[in-house]
VMD Tcl script that draws the C-alpha trace (Angstrom):
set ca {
  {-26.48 -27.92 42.71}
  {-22.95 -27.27 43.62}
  {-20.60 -30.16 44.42}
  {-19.59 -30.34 47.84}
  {-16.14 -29.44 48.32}
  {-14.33 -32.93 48.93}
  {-12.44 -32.97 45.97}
  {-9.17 -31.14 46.21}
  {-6.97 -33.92 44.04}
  {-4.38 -35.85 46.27}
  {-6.10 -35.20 49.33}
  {-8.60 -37.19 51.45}
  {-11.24 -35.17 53.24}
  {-12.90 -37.25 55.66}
  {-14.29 -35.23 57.57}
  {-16.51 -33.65 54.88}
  {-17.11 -36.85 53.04}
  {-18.58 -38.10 56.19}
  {-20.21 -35.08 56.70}
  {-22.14 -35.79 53.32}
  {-22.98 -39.02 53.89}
  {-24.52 -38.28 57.01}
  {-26.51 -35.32 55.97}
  {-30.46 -34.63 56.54}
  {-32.50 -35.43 53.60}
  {-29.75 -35.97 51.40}
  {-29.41 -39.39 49.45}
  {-26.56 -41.44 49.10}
  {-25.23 -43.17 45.45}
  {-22.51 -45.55 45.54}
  {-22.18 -46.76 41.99}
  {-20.49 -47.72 39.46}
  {-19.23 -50.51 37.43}
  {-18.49 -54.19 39.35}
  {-15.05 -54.33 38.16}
  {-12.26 -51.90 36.39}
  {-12.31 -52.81 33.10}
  {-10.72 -50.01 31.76}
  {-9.95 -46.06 32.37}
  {-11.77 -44.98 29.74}
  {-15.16 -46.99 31.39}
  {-14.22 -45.81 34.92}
  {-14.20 -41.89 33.50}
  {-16.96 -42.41 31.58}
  {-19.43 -43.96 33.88}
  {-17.56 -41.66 37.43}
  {-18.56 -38.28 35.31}
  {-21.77 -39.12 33.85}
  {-23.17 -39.74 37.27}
  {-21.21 -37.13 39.15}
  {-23.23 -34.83 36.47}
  {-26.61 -36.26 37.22}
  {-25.86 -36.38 41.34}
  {-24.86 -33.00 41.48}
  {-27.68 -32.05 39.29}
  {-29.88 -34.13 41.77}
  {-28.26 -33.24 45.13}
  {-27.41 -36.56 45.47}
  {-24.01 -37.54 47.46}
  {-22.14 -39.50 45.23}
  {-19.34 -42.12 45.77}
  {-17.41 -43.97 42.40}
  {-16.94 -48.06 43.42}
  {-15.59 -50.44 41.23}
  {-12.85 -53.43 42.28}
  {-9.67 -54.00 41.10}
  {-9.82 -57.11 41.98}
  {-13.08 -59.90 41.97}
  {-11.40 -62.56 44.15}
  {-14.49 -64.64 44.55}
  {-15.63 -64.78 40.83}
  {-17.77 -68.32 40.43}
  {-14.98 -69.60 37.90}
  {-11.24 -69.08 38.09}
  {-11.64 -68.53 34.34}
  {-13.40 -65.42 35.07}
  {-12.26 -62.02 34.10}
  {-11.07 -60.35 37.71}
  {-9.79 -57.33 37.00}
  {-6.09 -55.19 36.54}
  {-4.97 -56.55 39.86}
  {-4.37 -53.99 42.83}
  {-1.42 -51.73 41.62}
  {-3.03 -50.66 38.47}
  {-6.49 -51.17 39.83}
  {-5.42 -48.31 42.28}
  {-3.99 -46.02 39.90}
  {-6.85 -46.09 37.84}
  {-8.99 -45.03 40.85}
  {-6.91 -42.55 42.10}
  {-6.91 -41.03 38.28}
  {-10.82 -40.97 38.62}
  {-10.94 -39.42 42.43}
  {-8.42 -36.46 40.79}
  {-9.82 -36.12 37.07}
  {-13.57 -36.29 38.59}
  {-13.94 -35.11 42.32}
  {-15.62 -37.89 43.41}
  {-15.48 -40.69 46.50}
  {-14.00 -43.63 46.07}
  {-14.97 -47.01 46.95}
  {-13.27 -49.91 46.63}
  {-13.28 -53.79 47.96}
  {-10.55 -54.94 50.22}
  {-9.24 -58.65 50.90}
  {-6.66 -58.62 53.05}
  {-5.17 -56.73 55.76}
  {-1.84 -55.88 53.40}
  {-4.69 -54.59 50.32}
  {-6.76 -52.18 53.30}
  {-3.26 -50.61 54.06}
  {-2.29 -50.11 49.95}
  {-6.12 -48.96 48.93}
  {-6.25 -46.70 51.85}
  {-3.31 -44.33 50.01}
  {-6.43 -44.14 46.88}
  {-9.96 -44.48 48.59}
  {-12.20 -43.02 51.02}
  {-14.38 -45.89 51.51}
  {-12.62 -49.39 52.37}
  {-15.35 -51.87 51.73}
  {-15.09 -55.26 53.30}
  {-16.94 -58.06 51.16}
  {-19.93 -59.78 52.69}
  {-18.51 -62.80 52.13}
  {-15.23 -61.62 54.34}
  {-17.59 -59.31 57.01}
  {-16.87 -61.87 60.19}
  {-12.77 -61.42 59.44}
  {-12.16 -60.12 62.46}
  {-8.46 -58.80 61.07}
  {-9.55 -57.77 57.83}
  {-12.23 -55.58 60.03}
  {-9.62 -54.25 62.57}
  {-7.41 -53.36 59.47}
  {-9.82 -51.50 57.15}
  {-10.88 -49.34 60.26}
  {-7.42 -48.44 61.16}
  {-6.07 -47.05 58.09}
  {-8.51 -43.82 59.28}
  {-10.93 -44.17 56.10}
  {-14.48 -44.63 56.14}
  {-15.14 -48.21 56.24}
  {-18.31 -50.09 54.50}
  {-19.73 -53.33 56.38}
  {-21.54 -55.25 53.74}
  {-24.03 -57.85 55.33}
  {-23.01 -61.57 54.34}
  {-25.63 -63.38 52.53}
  {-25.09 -66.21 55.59}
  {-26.00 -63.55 58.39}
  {-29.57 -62.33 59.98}
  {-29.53 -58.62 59.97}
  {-28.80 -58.79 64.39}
  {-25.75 -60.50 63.62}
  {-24.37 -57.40 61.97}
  {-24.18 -56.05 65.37}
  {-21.64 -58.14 66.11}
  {-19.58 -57.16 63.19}
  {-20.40 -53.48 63.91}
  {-18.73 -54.11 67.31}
  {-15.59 -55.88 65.82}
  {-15.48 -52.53 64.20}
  {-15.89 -50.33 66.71}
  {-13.48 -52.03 69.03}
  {-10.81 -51.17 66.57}
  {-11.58 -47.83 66.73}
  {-14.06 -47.65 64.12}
  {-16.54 -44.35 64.41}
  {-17.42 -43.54 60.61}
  {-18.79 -46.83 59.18}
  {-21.64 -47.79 56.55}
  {-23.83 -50.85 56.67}
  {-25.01 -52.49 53.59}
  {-27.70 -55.11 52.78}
  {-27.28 -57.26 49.92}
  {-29.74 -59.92 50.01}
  {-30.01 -63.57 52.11}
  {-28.89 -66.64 50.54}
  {-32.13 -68.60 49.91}
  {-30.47 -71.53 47.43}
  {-30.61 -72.47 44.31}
  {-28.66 -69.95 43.08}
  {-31.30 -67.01 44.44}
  {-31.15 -64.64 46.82}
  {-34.08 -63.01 49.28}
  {-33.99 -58.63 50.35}
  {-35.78 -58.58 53.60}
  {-36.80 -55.44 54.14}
  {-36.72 -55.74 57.61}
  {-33.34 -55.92 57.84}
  {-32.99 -51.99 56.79}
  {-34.65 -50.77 60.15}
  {-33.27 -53.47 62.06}
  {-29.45 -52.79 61.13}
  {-30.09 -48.48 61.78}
  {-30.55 -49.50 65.19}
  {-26.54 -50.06 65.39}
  {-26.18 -46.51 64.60}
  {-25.17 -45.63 61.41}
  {-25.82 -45.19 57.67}
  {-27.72 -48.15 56.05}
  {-27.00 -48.67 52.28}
  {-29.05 -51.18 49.93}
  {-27.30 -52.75 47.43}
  {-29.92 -53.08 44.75}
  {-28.29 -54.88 42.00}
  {-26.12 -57.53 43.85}
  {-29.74 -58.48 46.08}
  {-31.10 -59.60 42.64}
  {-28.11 -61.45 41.47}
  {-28.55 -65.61 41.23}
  {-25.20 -66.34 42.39}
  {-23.95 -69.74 39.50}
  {-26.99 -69.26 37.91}
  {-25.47 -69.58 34.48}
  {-23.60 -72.30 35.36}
  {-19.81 -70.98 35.58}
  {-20.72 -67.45 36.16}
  {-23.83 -65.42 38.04}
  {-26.74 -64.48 36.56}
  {-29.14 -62.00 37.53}
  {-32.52 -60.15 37.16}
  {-31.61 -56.45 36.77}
  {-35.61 -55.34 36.01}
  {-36.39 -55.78 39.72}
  {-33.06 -53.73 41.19}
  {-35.16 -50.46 40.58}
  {-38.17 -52.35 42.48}
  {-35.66 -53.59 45.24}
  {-34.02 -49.94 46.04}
  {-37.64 -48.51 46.21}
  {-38.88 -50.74 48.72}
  {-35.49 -50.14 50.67}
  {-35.66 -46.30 50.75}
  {-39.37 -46.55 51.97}
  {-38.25 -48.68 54.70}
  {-35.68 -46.39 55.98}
  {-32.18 -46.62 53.76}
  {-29.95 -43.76 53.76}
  {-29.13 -44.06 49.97}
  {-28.42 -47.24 47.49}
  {-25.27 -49.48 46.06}
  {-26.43 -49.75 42.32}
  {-23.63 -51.37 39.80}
  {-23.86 -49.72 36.20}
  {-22.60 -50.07 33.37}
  {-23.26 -48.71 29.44}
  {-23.72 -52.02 27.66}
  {-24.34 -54.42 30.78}
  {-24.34 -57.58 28.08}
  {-21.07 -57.05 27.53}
  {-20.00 -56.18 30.82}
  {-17.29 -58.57 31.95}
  {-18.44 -58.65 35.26}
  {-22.02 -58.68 36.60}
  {-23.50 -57.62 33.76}
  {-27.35 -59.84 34.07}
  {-27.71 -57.19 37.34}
  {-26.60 -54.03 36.24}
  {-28.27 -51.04 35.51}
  {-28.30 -49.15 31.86}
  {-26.20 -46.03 32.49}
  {-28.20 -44.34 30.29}
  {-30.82 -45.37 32.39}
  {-29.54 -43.97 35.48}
  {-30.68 -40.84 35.89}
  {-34.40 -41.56 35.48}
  {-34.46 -44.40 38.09}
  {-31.99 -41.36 40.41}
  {-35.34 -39.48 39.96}
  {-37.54 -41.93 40.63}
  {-35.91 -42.77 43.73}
  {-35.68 -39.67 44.81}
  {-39.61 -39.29 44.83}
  {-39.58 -41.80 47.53}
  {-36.65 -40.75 49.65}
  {-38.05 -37.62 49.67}
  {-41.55 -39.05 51.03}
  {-40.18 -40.90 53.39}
  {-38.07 -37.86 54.80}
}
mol new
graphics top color blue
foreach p $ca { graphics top sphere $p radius 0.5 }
foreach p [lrange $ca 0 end-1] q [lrange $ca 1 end] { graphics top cylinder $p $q radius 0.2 }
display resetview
């Protein structure tokens, strides 16, 4: 299937990225790996699945961070930091013709990353920053809401209309899992149809919902065999598409690597997926 157009290098295309992510019977990929490790990874994994979405029909947006400000230990690998973080994103967006998405943690980091990405992604541990909110939404770019592991699925709608009273009209919601302690996390389901009654795109992020935040001790762990599980159940309950983090050797992956996916894994569980988004369409 031909790619959709958004790609002209050096230019952002909102309108027509939004336009994808909104359209009928199409499903959304955000993926990629947790953190920049390197260019090379970035262009590796960003064309690989670029190949298999467009062979799919799937709408697909890059994400990785430049920055992991809330790893478990402060001895943890967090990435290039924002100035080369963004240059190595705004590489991929020109070199691939993808989306990007990246994470934003302050006010001054929405206003730099919005010169790179389409997609300003607050954390769900920042999504009641009422600033942070306002700031992402005014640079113009799409923003993502991810759902904080403390919040009920309603109280999004509260964050939705921080959002919207700073102007905000193209925004993505995304559930990640509830904190249930001792270093789990619970995906309620219900939480999918609950948060499309606010009135936009719902995402599920499949491989942070089966992370076990400390569970090694000074770093996550996680339980990557159920994310495929996880983002089936959440497209038969409604999602628009799925937040998968991916990686080609997750055991050496220096971020998040117990709940990422295989790359070379990817594009059977894309078609797998599919089968039920298309069902449920």
């Amino acid at each position: 299937m031909a790619t959709l157009g958004w790609q002209t290098p050096g230019v952002l295309n909102e309108s027509a990225i939004w336009k994808s992510l909104n359209a009928p019977g199409r499903l959304i990929l955000i993926a990629g790996p947790c953190v920049i490790e390197s260019g090379e990874l970035c262009l590796q994994v960003a064309s690989a699945l670029k190949k298999t979405c467009d062979r799919l029909g799937v709408s697909y947006v890059f994400k990785a961070s430049y920055d992991k400000a809330n790893r478990t230990s402060s001895k943890s690998f967090r990435g290039p930091g924002l100035e080369e973080g963004l240059a190595v994103l705004a590489d991929i967006r020109s070199r691939v013709g993808v989306p990007i998405l990246t994470d934003v943690h302050t006010e001054a980091q929405a206003v730099a990353a919005a010169r790179v990405a389409d997609i300003l992604q607050i954390p769900a541990f920042l999504c009641r920053q009422t600033d942070l909110i306002a700031a992402a939404v005014q640079t113009g770019r799409i923003v993502n809401l991810k759902k904080g592991q403390f919040l009920s699925p309603e109280e999004m709608g509260q964050v939705v209309d921080k959002a919207r009273s700073a102007g905000g009209k193209r925004l993505l919601l995304t559930e990640r899992g509830t904190t249930f302690g001792y270093h789990n996390l619970v995906a309620d389901m219900r939480s999918i149809p609950i948060m499309r009654r606010f009135g936009f795109p719902v995402i599920f992020d499949a491989t942070h919902s089966v992370q076990l935040p400390g569970g090694s001790g000074d770093r996550s762990s996680g339980q990557r065999e159920f994310a495929p599980v996880l983002a089936r159940s959440a497209l038969a309950a409604g999602a628009s598409g799925v937040f998968i983090e991916t990686h080609p050797d997750p055991d050496q992956a220096l971020s998040d690597g117990p709940n990422s996916i295989p790359l070379a894994t990817m594009p059977a569980l894309l078609k797998s997926l599919l089968k039920v988004y298309s069902a449920v369409q």
